[in-house]
C-alpha atoms as one frame of an Amber mdcrd trajectory, in Angstrom:
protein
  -8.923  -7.619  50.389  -6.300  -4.625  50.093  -7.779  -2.933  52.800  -7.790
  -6.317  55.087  -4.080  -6.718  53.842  -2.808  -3.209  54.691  -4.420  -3.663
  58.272  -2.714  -7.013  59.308   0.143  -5.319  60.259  -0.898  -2.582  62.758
  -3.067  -5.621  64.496   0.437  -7.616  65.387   1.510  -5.622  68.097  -1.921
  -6.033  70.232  -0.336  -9.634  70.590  -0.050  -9.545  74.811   2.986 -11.604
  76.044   2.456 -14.410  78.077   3.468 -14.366  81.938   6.361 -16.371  81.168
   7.954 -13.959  78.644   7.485 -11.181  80.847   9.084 -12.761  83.712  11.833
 -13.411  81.829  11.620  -9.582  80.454  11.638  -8.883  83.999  14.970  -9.511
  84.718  17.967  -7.384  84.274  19.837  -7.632  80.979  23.565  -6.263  79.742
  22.880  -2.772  77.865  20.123  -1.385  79.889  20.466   1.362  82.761  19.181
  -1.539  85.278  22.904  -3.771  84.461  24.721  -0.736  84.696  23.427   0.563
  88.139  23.504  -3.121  89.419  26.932  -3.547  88.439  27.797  -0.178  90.027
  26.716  -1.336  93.053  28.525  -4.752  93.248  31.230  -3.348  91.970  31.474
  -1.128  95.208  30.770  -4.103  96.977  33.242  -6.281  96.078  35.647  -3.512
  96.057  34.831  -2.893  99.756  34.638  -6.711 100.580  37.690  -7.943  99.739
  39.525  -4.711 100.266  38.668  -5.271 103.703  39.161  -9.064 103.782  42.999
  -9.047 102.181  44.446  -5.681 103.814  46.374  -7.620 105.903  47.798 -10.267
 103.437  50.640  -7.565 102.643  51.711  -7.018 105.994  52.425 -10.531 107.339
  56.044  -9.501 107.245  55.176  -6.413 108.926  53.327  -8.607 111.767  56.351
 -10.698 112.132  58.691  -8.148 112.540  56.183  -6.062 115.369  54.551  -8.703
 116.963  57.716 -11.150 117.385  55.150 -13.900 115.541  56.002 -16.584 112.692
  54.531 -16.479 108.919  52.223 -19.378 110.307  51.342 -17.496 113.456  50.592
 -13.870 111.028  48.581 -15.699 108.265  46.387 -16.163 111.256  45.322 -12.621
 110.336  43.371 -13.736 107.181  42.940 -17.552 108.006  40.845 -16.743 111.336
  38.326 -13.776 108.698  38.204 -16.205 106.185  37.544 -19.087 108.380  34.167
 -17.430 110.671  33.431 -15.818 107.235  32.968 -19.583 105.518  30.364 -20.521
 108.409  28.837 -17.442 108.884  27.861 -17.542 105.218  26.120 -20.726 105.651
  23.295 -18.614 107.338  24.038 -15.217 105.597  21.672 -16.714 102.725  19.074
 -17.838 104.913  18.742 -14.329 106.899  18.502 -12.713 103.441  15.789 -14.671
 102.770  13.791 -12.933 105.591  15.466  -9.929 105.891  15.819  -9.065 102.194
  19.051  -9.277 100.039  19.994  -5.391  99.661  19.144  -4.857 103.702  21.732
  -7.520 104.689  24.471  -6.587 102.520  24.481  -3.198 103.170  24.565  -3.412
 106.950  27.245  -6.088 106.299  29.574  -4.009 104.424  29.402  -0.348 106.936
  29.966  -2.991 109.917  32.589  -4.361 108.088  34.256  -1.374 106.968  33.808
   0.314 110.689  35.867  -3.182 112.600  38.605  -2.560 109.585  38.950   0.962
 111.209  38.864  -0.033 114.534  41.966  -2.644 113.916  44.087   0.071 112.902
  43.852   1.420 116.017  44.668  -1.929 118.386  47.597  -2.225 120.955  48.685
  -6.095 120.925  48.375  -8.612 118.417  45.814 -10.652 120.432  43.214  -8.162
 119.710  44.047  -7.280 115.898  43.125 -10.967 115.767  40.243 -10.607 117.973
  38.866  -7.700 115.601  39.803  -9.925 112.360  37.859 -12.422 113.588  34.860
 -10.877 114.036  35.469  -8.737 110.940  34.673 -12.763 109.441  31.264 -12.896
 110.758  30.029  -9.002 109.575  31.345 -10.216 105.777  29.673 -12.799 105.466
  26.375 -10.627 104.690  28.198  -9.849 101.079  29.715 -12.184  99.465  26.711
 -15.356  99.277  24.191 -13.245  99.648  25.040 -11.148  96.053  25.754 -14.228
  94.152  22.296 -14.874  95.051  21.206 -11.764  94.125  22.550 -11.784  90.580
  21.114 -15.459  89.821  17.678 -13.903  90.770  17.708 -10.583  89.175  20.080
 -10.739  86.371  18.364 -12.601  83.045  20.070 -15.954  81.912  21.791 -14.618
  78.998  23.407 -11.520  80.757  23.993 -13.552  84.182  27.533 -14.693  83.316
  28.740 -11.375  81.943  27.727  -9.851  85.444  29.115 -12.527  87.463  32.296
 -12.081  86.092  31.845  -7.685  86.162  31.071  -8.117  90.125  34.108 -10.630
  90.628  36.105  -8.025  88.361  35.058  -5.631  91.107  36.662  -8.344  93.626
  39.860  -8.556  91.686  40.148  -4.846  92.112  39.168  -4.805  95.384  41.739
  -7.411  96.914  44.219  -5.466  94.559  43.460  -1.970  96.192  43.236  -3.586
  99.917  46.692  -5.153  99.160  48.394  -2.254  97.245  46.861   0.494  99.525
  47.920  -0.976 102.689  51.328  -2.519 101.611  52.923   0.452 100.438  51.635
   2.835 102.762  53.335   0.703 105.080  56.852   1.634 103.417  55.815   5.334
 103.989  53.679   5.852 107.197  53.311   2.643 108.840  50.784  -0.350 108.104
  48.101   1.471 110.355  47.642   4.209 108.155  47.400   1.515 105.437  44.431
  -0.184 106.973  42.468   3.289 108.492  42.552   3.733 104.799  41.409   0.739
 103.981  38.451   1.250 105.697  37.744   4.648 104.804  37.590   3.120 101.381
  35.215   0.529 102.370  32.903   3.242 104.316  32.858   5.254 100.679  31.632
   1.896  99.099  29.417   1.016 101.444  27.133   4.146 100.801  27.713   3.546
  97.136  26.229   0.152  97.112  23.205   1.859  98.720  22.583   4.571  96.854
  22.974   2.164  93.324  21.633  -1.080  94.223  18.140  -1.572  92.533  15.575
  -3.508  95.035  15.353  -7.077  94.704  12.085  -7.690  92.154  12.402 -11.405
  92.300  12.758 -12.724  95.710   9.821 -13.117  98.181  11.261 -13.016 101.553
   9.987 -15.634 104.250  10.333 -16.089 107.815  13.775 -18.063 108.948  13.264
 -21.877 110.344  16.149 -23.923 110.790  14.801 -26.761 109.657  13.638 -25.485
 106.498  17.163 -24.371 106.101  18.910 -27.285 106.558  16.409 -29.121 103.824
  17.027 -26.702 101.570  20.887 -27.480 102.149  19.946 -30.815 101.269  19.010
 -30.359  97.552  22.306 -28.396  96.929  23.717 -31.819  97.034  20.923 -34.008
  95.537  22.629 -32.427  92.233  25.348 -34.493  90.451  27.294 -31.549  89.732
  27.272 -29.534  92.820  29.334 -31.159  95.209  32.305 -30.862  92.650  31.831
 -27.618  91.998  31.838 -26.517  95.857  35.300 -29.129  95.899  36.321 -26.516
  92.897  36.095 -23.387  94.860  37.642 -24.838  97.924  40.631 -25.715  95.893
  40.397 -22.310  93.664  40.902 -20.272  96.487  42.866 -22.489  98.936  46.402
 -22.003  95.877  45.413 -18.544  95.242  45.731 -17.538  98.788  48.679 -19.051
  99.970  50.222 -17.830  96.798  49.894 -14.626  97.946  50.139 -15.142 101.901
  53.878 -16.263 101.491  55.270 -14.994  98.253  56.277 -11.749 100.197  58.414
 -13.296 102.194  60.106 -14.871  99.851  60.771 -11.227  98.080  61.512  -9.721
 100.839  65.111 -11.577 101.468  67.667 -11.907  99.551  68.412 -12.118  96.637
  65.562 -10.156  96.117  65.320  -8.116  99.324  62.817  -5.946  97.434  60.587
  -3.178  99.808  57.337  -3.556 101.293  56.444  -1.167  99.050  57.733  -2.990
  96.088  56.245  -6.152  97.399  52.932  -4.242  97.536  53.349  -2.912  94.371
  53.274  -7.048  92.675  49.589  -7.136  94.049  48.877  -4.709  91.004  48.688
  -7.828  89.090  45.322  -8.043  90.527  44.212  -5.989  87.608  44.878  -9.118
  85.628  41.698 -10.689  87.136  39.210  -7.336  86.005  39.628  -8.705  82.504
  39.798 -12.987  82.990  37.098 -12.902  85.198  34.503 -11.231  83.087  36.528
 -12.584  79.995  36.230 -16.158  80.912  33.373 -16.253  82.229  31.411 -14.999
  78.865  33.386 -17.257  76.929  31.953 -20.252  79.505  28.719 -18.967  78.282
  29.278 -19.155  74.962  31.246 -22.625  74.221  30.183 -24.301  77.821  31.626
 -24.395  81.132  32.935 -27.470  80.891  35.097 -26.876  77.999  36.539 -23.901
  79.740  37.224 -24.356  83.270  40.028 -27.026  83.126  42.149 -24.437  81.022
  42.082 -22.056  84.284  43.453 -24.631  86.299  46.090 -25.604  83.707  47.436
 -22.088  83.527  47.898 -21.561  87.440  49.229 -24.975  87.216  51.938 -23.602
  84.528  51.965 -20.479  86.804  53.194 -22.210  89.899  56.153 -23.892  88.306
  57.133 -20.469  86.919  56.813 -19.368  90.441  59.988 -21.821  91.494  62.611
 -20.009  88.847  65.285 -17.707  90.335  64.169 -15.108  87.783  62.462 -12.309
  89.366  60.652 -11.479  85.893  59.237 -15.037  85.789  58.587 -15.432  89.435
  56.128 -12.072  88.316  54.793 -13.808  85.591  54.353 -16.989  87.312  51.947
 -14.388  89.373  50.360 -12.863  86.776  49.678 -16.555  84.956  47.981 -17.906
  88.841  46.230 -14.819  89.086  44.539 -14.962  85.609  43.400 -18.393  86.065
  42.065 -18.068  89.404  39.889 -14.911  88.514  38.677 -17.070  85.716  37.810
 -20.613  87.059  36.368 -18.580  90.116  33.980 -16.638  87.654  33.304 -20.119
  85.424  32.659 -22.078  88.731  30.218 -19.420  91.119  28.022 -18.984  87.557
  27.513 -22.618  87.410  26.265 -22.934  91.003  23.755 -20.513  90.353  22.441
 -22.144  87.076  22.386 -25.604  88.542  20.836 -24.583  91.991  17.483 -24.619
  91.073  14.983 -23.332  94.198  17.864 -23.224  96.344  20.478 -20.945  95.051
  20.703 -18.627  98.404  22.213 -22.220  99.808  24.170 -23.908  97.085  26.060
 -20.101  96.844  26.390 -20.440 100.878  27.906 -24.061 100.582  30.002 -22.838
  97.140  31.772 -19.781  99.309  31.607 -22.066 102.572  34.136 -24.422 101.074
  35.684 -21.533  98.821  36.387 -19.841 101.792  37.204 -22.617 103.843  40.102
 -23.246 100.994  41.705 -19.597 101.779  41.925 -20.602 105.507  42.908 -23.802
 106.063  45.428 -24.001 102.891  46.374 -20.532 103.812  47.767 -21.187 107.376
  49.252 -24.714 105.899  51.185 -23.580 104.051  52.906 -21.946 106.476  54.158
 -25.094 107.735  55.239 -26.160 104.021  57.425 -22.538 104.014  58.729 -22.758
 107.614  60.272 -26.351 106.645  60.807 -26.395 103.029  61.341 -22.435 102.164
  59.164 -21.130  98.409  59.656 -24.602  96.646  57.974 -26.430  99.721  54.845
 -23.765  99.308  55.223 -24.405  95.275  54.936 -28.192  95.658  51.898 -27.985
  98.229  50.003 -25.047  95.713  50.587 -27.431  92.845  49.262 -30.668  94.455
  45.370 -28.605  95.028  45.524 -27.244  91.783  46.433 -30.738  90.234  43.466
 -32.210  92.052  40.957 -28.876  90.923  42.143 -29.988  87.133  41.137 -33.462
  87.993  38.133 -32.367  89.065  37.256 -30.177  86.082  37.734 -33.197  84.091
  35.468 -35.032  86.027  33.136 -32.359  84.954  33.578 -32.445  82.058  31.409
 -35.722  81.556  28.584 -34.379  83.522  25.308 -35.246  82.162  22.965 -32.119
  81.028  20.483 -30.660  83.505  17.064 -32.704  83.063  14.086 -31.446  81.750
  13.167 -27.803  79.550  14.650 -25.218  81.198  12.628 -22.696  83.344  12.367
 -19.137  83.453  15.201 -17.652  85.917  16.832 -20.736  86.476  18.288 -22.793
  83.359  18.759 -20.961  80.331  19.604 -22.348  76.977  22.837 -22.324  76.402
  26.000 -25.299  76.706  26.543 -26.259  80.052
């Protein structure tokens, strides 16, 4: 009997997992050399992508003043990108599923970064917007395509904590692409501003390849358009979906034409701060590093839908800040919009993946297809707002989407669980 007792232990470990916990083993977790080379990598991507994407967004006023064009008419440099890039994605999922995730996205961003190049370089403003335009369609290999990535790869647990590392790589990324460009434009001109830009990108670009581990969940299969479009389908079979892709629209649409228009309104008096100085606000970017990862962990702890309204209520309480003469509160009002936006952004994308099911390469097309969609047709609105009604028309307009994302986010609130025991890779258990 001793002898039997003292050899029950030794025999535990010859206990073989089943295939479902070594799927699940399988995927990547936080703490192991896998997260931190995948994070690497999307870091580098997202610091490329929207480095490349929001270059111009500083030099609107610059545009104006060269070109002889309106705010409206120079927020055509981002609206047009962001506007190709929201269809383009729609398929950018699809040709990942038969060309493979890591090929697409890395020919995406060294195209990308090359166009950025080639617009410093352009004589007339017709073809800077020619070259933006296209610069839409190249993107759009990035951005869907690695949310897809990390719902495959990364295990449920660790998912939400990388989702909101790669968007703190996109909060640095649009910070660099703004700060680089607009205050280089002080010193040497805005086309030194955006040859650096993409220079940046180019460097990225080989560090996404060189880090990037290969897709070990994703079987690739041929691309039929009607397979696509059915697969498009179930994204909105979902109860919860369609809101959420509402949510990004709106996210994105106040964030951007925060930003599009908020240097002009520094750049006159009584401000009549520098581009430099101007450039120099974007720094506030930094802000979203922190909320997006931050948020988006707490989602995963206490639930998503007890978190995401509090992202809209604080760029809600940002945007009135926004309308004070105060130049220290006008910041803040920046800072408080910037937080919330990296946050809801990183709460929202997450839940897309979770709730997507079999078709996550299309609900994250359809989730950055209206997110995207948001940037350019609120961006170029609000143009119109500021052309008629100076900041406090832009404030009124921003606060009116983010009123109807809280509304929203209510709405969510009431959502009924995902049916059935979750599955591996796909729902995990923890509060929705």
């Amino acid at each position: 009997m001793g002898r039997q007792e003292e050899q029950e232990p030794t025999s535990r470990p010859e206990h073989r997992p089943t295939a479902t916990e070594l799927e699940r083993d399988a995927h990547i977790r936080h703490g192991t050399p896998l997260f931190r080379r995948t994070n690497l990598a999307l870091f580098a991507a997202g610091l490329a992508t929207f480095g490349l994407l929001y270059c111009t967004q500083p030099l609107m006023p610059e545009f104006s003043h060269d070109y002889g064009v309106s705010a409206a008419t120079a927020a055509l440099s981002l609206s047009l990108t962001t506007g190709v890039l929201a269809f383009a994605m729609l398929f950018a999922g699809g040709v990942s599923d038969a060309w493979g995730r890591k090929s697409v996205m890395t020919a995406s961003l060294m195209s990308s970064a090359l166009l950025v190049l080639a617009t410093a370089l352009v004589p007339d403003w017709h073809t800077l917007l020619l070259l933006r335009t296209l610069l839409g369609f190249t993107l759009s290999g990035l951005p869907a395509v690695a949310m897809t990535y990390l719902s495959e790869e990364m295990h449920p647990e660790s998912i939400g904590l990388g989702m909101g590392l790669y968007i703190s790589g996109n909060a640095i990324g649009g910070m660099g692409g703004r700060l680089v460009a607009g205050v280089l434009a002080d010193f040497v001109g805005w086309r030194w501003g955006v040859a650096t830009v993409g220079l940046i990108g180019l460097v990225s670009g080989l560090v996404f390849w060189r880090s990037l581990p290969p897709s070990r969940h994703h079987v690739r299969h041929p691309l039929h358009l009607g397979q696509l479009v059915g697969r498009f389908a179930l994204a909105f079979r979902d109860a919860g979906l369609p809101w959420l892709f509402a949510e990004g629209f709106l996210l994105l649409g106040a964030f951007v034409t925060v930003y599009n228009y908020i240097g002009y309104r520094l750049l006159t008096p009584p401000y009549s701060l520098g581009q430099a100085l101007v450039g120099a606000i974007f720094s506030v970017y930094l802000i979203g590093t922190f909320s997006s990862a931050w948020m988006g962990h707490l989602a995963g702890r206490l639930g998503r839908r007890k978190v995401l309204w509090t992202a809209f209520a604080l760029m809600l309480f940002g945007i009135a800040l926004t309308t004070m003469q105060s130049l220290l509160l006008i910041v803040l009002g920046i800072v408080a919009v910037t937080f919330g936006f990296f946050g809801g952004h990183s709460i929202a994308s997450s839940w897309v993946g979770r709730r997507a099911g079999s078709a996550k390469a299309q609900a994250s097309s359809m989730y950055l297809f209206s997110y995207y969609m948001g940037s350019s047709l609120a961006g170029a609105s609000g143009g119109l707002f500021y052309a008629s009604h100076g900041w406090n028309g832009v404030a009124l307009f921003v606060a009116a989407l983010v009123l109807a994302g809280l509304l929203i986010a209510w709405r969510l609130y009431f959502l009924p669980p995902l049916p059935g025991p979750p599955s591996p890779g796909t729902e995990p258990p923890i509060p929705q």
